[in-house]
C-alpha positions in Angstrom: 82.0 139.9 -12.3 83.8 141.4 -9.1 81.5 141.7 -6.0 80.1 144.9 -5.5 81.5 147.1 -2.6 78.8 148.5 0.1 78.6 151.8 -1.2 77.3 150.6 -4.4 74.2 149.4 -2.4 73.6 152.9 -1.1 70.7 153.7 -3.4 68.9 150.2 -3.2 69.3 149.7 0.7 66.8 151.8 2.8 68.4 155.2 3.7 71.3 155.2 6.0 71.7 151.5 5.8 75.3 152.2 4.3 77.1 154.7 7.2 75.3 152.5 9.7 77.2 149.3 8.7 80.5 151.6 8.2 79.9 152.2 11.7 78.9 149.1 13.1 82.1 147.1 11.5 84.4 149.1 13.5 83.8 147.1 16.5 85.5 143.9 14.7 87.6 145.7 12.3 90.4 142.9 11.6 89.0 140.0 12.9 89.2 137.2 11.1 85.6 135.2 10.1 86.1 131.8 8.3 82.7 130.6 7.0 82.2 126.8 6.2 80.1 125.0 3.6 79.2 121.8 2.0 79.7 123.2 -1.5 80.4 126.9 -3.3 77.7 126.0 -6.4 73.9 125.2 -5.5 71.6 126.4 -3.8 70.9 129.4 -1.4 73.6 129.4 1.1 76.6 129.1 -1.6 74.9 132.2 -2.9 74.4 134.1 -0.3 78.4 133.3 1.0 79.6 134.5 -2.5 78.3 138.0 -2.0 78.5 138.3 2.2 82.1 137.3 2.3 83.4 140.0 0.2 81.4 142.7 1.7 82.6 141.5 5.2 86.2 141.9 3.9 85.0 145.2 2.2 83.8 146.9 6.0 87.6 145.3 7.3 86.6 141.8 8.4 89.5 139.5 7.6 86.7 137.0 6.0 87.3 133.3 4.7 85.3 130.8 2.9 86.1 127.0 3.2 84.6 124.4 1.4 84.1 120.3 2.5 86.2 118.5 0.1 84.4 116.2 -2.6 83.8 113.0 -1.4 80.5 110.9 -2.7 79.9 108.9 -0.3 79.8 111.3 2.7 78.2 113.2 0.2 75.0 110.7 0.4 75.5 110.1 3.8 75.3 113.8 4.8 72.0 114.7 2.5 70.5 111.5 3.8 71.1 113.6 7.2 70.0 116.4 6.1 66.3 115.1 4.6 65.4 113.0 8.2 66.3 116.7 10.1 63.6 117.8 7.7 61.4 115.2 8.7 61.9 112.5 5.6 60.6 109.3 5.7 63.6 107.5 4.7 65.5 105.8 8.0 68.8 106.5 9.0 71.1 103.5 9.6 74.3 103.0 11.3 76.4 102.4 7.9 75.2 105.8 6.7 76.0 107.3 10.1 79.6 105.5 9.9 80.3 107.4 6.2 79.1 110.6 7.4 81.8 110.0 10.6 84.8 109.0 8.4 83.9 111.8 5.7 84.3 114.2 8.5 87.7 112.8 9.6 88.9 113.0 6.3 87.5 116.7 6.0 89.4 117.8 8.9 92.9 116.2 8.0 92.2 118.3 4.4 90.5 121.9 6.1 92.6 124.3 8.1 90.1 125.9 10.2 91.1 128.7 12.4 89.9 132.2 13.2 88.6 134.6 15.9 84.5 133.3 14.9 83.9 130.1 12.5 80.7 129.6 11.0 79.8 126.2 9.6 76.5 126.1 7.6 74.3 123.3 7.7 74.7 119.4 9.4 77.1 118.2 6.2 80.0 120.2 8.4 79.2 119.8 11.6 81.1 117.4 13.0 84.2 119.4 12.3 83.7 121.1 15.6 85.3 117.9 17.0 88.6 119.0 16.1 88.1 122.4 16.5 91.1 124.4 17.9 91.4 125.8 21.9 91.1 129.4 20.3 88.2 131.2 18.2 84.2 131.4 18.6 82.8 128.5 17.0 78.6 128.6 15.6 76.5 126.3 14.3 74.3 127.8 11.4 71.4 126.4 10.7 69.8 126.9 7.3 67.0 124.0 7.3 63.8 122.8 9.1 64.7 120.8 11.9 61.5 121.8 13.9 60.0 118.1 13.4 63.3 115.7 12.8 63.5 111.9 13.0 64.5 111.7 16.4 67.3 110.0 15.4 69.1 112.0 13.5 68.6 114.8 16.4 69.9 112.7 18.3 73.5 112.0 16.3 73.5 115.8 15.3 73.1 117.2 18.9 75.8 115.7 20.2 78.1 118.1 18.0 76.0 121.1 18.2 76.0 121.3 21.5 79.8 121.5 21.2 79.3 125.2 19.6 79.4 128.2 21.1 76.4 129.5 19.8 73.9 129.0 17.1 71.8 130.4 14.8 68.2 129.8 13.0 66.6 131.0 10.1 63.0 131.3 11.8 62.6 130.8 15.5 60.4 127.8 15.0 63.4 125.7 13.7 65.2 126.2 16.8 65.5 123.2 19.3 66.4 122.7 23.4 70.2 123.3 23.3 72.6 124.2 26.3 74.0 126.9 24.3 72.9 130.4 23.2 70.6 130.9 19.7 70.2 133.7 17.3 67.6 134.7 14.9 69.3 135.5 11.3 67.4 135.9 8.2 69.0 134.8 5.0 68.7 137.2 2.6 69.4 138.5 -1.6 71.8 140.3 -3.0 70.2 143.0 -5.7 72.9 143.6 -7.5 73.8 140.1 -8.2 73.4 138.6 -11.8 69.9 136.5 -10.3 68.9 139.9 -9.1 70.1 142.6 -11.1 67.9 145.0 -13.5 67.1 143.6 -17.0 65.8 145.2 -20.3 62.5 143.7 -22.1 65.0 143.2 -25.1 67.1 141.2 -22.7 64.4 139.0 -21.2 63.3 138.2 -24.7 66.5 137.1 -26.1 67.3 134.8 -23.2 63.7 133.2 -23.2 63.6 132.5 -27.0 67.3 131.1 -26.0 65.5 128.6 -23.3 62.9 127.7 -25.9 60.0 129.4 -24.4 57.7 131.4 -25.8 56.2 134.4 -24.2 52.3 134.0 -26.0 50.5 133.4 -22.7 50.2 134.1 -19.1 53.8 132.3 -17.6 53.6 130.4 -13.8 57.1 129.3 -12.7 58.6 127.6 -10.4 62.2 128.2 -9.8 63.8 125.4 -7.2 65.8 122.4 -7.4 64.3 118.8 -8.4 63.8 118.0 -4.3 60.2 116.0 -3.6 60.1 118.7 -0.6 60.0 121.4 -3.4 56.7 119.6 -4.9 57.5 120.1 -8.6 54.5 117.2 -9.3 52.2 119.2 -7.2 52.8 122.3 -9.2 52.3 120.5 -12.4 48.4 119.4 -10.6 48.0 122.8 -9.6 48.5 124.2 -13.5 46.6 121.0 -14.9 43.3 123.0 -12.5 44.6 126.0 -13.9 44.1 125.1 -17.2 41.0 123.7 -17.4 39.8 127.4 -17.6 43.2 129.7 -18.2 45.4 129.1 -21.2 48.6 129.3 -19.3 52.1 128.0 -19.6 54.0 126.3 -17.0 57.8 126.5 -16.7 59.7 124.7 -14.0 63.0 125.3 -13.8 65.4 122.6 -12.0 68.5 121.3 -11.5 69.9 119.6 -7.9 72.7 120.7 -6.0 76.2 119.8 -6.2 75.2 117.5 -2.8 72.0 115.9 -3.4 72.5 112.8 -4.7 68.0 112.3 -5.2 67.8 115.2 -8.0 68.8 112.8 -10.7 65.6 110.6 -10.2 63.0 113.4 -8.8 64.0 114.8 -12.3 63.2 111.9 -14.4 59.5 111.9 -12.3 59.3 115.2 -13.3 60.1 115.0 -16.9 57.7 112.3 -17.6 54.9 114.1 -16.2 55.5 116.8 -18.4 56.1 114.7 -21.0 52.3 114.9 -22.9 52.2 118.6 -22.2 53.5 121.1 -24.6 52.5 123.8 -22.5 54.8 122.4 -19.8 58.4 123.7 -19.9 60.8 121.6 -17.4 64.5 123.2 -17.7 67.4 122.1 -15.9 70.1 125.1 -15.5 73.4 124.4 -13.8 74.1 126.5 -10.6 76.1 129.0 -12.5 72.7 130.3 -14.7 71.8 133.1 -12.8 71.3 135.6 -15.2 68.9 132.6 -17.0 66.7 132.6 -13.7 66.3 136.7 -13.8 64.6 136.6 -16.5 62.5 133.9 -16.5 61.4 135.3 -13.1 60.8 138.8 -14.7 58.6 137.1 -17.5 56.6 135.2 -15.2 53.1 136.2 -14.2 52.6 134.3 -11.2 55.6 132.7 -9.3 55.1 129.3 -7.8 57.2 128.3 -4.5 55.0 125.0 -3.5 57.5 123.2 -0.9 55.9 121.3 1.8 59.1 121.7 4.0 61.4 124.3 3.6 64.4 126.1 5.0 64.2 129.2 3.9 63.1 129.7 0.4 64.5 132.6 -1.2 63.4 132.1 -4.7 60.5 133.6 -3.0 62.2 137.0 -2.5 64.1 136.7 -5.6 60.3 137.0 -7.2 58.8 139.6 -5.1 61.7 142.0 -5.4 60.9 141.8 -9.1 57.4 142.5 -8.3 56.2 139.4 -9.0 52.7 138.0 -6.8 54.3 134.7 -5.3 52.0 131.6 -4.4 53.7 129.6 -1.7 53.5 126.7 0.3 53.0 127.1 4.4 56.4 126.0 4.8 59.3 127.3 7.0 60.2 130.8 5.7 58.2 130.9 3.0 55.4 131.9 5.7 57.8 135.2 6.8 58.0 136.5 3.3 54.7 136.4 2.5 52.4 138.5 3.9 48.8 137.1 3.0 47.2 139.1 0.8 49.3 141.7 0.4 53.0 140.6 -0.6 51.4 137.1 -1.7 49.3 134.0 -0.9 50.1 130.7 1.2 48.3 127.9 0.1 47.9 124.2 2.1 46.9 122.2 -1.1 47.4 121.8 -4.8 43.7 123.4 -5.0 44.5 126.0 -2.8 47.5 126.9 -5.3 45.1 126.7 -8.4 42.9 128.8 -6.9 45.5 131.6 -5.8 46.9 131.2 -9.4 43.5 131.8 -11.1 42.7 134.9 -9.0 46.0 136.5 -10.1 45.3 135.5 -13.6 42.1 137.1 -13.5 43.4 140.5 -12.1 46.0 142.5 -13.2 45.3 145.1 -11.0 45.8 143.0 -8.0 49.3 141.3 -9.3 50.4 144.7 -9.5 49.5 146.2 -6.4 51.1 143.0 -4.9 53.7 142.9 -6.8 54.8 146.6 -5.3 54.1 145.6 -1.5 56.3 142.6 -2.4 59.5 144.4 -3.5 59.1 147.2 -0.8 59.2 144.5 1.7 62.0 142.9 0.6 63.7 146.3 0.6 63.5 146.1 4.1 63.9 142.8 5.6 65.5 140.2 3.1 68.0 142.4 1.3 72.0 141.3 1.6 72.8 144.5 3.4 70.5 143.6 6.7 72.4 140.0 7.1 75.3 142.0 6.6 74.5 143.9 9.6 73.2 141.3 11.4 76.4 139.2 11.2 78.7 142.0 11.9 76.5 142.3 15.5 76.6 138.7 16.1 80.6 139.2 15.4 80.6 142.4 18.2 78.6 140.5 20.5 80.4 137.1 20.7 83.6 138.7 20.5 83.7 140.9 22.9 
């Protein structure tokens, strides 16, 4: 399906929102913005990149999306990055930091990076800015925790970030001491995306009995790759509580990205303690499922999100703009998109999520009055028309 152009976001976004980005994208009409991933299947930033590069060519930026080349090794060597940024337990060592430095080389000699701003998401890129050209605003976007990093691996990243000309965070508490200047950009959803998009009852009950589950009790779900910072065996504990007292069912819906190389064996954990439970649904989509994940997430009664770290988490958003009450961990974004008590609930513990789950359960009323607060807020803050914006004054700013 072809992406949709701005004005077909005119009656979603708040009013206005529409002639003020027409407006606002003549200030860097023609300039050319290349963006820079690890991968264009998986996760949150290849979706959000799939939906804000065509609308940044659709106001007149000249907009480009470059991915690493495939390469297993750096691969490892870049996730392993990625997890001791977030904190991880597991060390980095100087064989793993070797891989990372010759899958970069190779990157480079394969990439043709050049325009007017460059964006590279995320650590697996980052040491492109090594061989970045004379010419062009170069930033360093940031989609992950890196408030508490092994020191370590702050250490190796730094000395490329500080190479940039700017960068940017998801939440100002992820930010660290850097010599250069930092912005504050929310990642955001696209509505009219298949993940996001309106569904019939008829539809939503055709693709569930497809996926095998039945829809003959209260649904919690759990929508987020097989990561142990995503806490799928926590979630299962919490609905083992649960169901001591609510006949429930529990789906859990999985599947790692194209670059971690841990989903494979988080997955098996996960499967085996589900394995006695008939109750328990574990489903592994490929990236490319979206329309899958709608409806589960419109069946769902109470949507789960228990990560203990996090990056952004917009499976959370996903859920509340289909009115759904969300019960989340207090990790990284998680804690800007829900408003306690009244666009969800953050929980500390596995009993904490139980109990958040069982009060919802209880009280229709509540999930819907939450459920309402929940997509209205999301109208307004996490939709893909305010990053839009936001880039496009990042752009003006930088630029001129």
């Amino acid at each position: 399906m072809s992406a949709p152009l701005l004005e077909e976001y005119s009656e979603i976004a708040p009013s206005g929102t529409v002639d003020f980005l027409r407006r606002l994208s003549e200030r860097v009409r023609g300039r050319r913005c290349v963006h820079v991933s690890a991968t264009r299947a998986g996760g949150g930033v290849a979706e959000i990149l799939h939906r804000l590069v065509p609308l940044l060519e659709d106001v007149g930026v000249r907009a480009f999306w470059e991915v690493l080349p495939p390469d297993e090794g750096f691969a490892t060597a870049a996730k392993a990055l990625h997890n001791a940024l977030q904190g991880g337990d597991k060390k980095l060592d100087e064989d793993l930091l070797e891989i990372y430095r010759a899958g970069t080389r190779r990157a480079a000699r394969e990439l043709l990076i050049n325009g007017d701003m460059v964006i590279i998401h995320d650590p697996h890129p980052a040491a492109l800015v090594d061989v970045r050209p004379a010419e062009g605003v170069w930033v360093w976007r940031c989609h992950a925790d890196v408030s508490q990093p092994q020191r370590r691996a702050w250490a190796f990243l730094r000395q490329f970030i500080v190479k940039y000309d700017a960068a940017i965070y998801s939440l100002p508490r992820f930010s660290q001491r850097l010599p250069i200047p930092q912005f504050l950009i929310y990642p955001s959803i696209d509505p009219l995306s298949d993940k996001n998009r309106e569904l019939s009852e008829d539809e939503v009950g055709r693709i569930l009995d497809r996926l095998g589950v039945p829809q003959d009790k209260p649904m919690l779900l759990q929508v987020s790759r097989f990561n142990r910072f995503k806490d799928p065996l926590g979630v299962i504990e919490a609905y083992r509580i649960v169901k001591k007292r609510d006949d429930c069912r529990l789906v859990l819906v999985g599947g790692g990205d194209t670059d971690d190389p841990e989903g494979e064996a988080v997955s098996a954990e996960v499967h085996e303690a589900a394995s006695h439970d008939p109750d328990i649904h574990v489903i592994e989509l490929p990236p490319e499922a979206r329309v899958e994940v709608n409806a589960l997430q419109r069946a769902a009664t109470v949507v789960l999100q228990k990560s203990t770290r996090e990056g952004f988490g917009l499976t959370v958003a996903e859920a509340m703009w289909k009115r759904k009450p969300v019960v989340g961990g207090f990790a990284g974004g998680i804690t800007t998109q829900i408003v306690y008590d009244v666009t969800g609930y953050t929980v500390n513990s596995v009993e904490g999520a139980a109990f958040r789950v069982r009060q919802l359960l209880a009280d229709p009323a509540l999930r819907e009055t939450i459920g309402r607060d929940a997509r209205e807020f999301v109208r307004h803050n996490f939709l893909i028309t305010r990053q839009l914006g936001d880039v496009l004054t990042l752009m003006a700013l930088l630029l001129e």
